[in-house]
N, C-alpha and C positions, 0 to 999 in steps of 0.2 A: 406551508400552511397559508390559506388564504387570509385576509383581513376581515375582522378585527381579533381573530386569534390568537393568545397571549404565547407565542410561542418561539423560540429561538430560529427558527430556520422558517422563513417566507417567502414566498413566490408570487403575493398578490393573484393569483389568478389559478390556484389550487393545486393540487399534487396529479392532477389527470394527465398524458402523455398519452400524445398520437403522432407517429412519425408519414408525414403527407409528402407525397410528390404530385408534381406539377407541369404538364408540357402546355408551352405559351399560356399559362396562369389558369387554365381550368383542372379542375382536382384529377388526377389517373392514377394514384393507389394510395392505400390506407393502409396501415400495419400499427398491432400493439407491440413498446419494446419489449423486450424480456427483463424483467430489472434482476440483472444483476448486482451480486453483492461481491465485492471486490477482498482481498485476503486482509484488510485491516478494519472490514465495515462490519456496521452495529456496535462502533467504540469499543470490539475488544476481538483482538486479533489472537488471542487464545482459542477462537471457534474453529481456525483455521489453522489448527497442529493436530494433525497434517494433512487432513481434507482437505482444498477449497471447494467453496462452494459449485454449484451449475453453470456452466460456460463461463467463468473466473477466469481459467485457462482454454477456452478455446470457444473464443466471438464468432458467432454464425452470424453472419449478414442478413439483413434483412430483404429478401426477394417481392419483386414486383413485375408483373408479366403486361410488359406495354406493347403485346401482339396488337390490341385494339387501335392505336395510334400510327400502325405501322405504316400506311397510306399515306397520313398528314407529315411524318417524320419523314417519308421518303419521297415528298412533291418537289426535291431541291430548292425550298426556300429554308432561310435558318430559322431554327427553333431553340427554344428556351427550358430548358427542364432543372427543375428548381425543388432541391428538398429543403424541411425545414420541421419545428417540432411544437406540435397545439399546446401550450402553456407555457413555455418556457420566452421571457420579455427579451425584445428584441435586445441584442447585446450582450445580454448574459452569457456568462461563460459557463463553460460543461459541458458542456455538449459537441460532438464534431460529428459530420457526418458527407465521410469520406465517400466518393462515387463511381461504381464502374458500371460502364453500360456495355453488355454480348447483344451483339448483333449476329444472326444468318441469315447467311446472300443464298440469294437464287442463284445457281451455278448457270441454267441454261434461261436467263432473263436478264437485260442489265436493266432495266426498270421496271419496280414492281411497282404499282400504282394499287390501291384502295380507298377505302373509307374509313371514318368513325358512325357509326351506324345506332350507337343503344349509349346516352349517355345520361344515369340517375345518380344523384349524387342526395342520401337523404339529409334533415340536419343533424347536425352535433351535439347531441344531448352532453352537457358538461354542469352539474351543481355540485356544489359542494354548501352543506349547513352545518354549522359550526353550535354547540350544546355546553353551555360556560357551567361549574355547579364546582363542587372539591375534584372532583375526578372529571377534566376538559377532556370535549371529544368532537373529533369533525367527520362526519359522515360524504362519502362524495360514490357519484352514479354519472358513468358516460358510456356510450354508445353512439356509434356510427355505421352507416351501411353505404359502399356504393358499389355501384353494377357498370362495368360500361363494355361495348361490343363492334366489333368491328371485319373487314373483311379485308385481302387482300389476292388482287391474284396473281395467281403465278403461272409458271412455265407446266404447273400438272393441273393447274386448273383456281377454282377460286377457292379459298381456305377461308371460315368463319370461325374467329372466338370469340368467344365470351367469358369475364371474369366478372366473379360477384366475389364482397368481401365485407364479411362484419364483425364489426369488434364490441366490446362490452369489456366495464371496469367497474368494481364496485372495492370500497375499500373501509374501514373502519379506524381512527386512531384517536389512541386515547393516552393522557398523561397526567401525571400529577403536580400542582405547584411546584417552580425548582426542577423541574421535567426529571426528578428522583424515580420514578416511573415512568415508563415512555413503550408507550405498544400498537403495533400496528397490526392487522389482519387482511389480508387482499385477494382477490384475486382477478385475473385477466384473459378472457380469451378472443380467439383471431380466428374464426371460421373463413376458409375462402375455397372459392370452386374456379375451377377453368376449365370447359371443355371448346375442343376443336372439334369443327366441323368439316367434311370436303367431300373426296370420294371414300365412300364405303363407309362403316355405322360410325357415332361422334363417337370422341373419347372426351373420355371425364377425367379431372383429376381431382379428388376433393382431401382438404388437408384441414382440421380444428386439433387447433393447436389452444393448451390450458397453463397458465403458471400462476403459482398459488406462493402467500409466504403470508407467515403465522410467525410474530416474534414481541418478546418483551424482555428492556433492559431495568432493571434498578439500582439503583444505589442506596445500601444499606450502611447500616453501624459498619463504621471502622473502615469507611470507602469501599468498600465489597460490592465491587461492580461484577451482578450477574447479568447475561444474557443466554434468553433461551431460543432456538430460533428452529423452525423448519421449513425448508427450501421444496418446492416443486416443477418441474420441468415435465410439459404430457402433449404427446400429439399424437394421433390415429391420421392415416393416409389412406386411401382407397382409389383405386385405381379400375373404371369399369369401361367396357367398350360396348357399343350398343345394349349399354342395361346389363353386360355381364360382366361381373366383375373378375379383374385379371391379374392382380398385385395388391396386397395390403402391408400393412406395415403398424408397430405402435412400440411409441416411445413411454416410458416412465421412469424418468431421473427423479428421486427423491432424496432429501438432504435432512438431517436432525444434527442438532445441537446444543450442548448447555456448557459453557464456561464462566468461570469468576477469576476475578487477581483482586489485587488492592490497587487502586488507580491511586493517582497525584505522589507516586513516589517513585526513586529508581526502581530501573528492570530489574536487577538481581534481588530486590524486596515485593516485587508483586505475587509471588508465593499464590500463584496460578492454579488453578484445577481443570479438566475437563474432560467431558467425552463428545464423540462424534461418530456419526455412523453414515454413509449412503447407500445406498441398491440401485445400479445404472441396468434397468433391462432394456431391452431391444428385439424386437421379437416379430414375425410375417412369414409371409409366405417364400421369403430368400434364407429363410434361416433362425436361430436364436442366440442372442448373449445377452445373461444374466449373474451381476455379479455384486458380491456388498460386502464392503469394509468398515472395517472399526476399529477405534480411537481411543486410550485412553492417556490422558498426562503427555502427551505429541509423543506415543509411541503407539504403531500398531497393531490392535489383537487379535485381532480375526478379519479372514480372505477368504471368502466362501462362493465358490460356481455353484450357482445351479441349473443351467439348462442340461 
């Protein structure tokens, strides 16, 4: 929560996350995280018998295509590439952000030389406004777009890419004195394109990716901590070569859940309830898998394909 928000968990500088990298200090790619929700999170680790949630069990990295840079990275002087995360204060812990860089060598060139040729970086839309009354609520809206392009040539000739990438965050949360109430609603998407250019028509790759999460805990009579929550994971890919398209693809992981226990007391008294369900489909033109599980009391009742 940002300030002056009466709220238990503060970051001064809002709930917005954008994961920037950086070669020798000018911006080369943007990405929104995925927030994941870890197998004890939203305060009641009942949602997660025996689902976890969307990428709980399996972190995708975050990809960024620094073809455009490839010139200035490979003029043999040293370079700096530097990630790092828009809202989170310097210091703070939470956050890591582990780094590998794939590099591909020209086999029949030992120096490729290039440019950076297209660099728009626009700015960082980031507010958040905060609505004090019986029921507190922070509204927050971010947005960011940068483009940048570049060429390099090689031993088949000169090769041109371009990536553009834009992101959008829009979130709502609301709570009640006592934070007995606590709800959040959000959603996040990551549109980005890369297409190569060289001999014979460009290829495109264009990827919008969506994650969404819909949740509210309270605390009732007799410590009766519910939570109800639904998870979203969506990305469509399309893949076109001179304007014809060659390969799609389209993901939708979706997550629901509602559990309660009795909190502030032993485990063997928190006399737990809950169900859970998700549907991981995966679906294009390589194929289809469509599949959904269900939960009730951490046992499961239903396994259903259906592609």
């Amino acid at each position: 929560m940002p300030d002056p928000a009466p709220y238990s968990c503060k970051a001064g500088q809002g709930p917005y996350r954008e994961v920037q990298i950086r070669v020798d200090g000018r911006l080369a790619g943007i990405a929104a995280p995925f927030p994941t929700v870890w197998t004890g999170g939203w305060s009641n680790p009942f949602l997660w018998y025996v689902i976890p949630g969307p990428r709980a069990f399996d972190i995708k990295p975050i990809t960024y295509d620094l073809t455009p840079f490839a010139g200035l990275l490979n003029d043999g002087r040293p370079h700096r590439v530097e990630v790092s995360v828009v809202g989170v204060p310097e210091g703070q812990t939470g956050w890591s952000t582990p780094v590998n860089v794939l590099v591909w060598q020209d086999e029949q060139r030992a120096h490729v030389p290039g440019k950076l040729t297209v660099h728009r970086a626009g700015d960082l839309a980031n507010s958040s406004s905060y609505t004090p009354g019986s029921e507190h609520r922070v509204d927050t809206e971010g947005a960011h777009r940068l483009t940048v392009a570049g060429y390099v040539d090689t031993s088949r000739g000169r090769v041109t890419t371009t990536v553009s990438r834009s992101l959008a965050n829009s979130s709502e949360h609301r709570w009640m004195d006592g934070e007995t109430t606590d709800a959040l609603k959000a959603a996040w998407t990551d549109d980005e394109s890369v297409t190569v250019g060289g001999r014979g028509p460009a290829h495109t790759t264009r990827t919008d990716r969506t994650y969404t999460m819909d949740g509210t805990t309270t605390l009732g009579a007799g410590d009766r901590l519910r939570t109800v929550l639904t998870l979203g994971d969506r990305a469509t890919a399309v893949e076109t070569r001179g304007g014809h398209r060659t390969a799609w693809s389209r993901l939708d992981d979706s997550y629901t859940g509602d559990a309660t226990y009795t909190a502030n007391v032993p485990r063997d008294q928190r006399h737990a309830v809950g169900t859970t369900s998700e549907r991981y489909r995966l679906y294009g033109s390589h194929g289809c898998y469509d599949r959904t599980l269900t939960t009730a009391q951490g046992v499961l009742t239903g396994d259903r394909h259906h592609c």
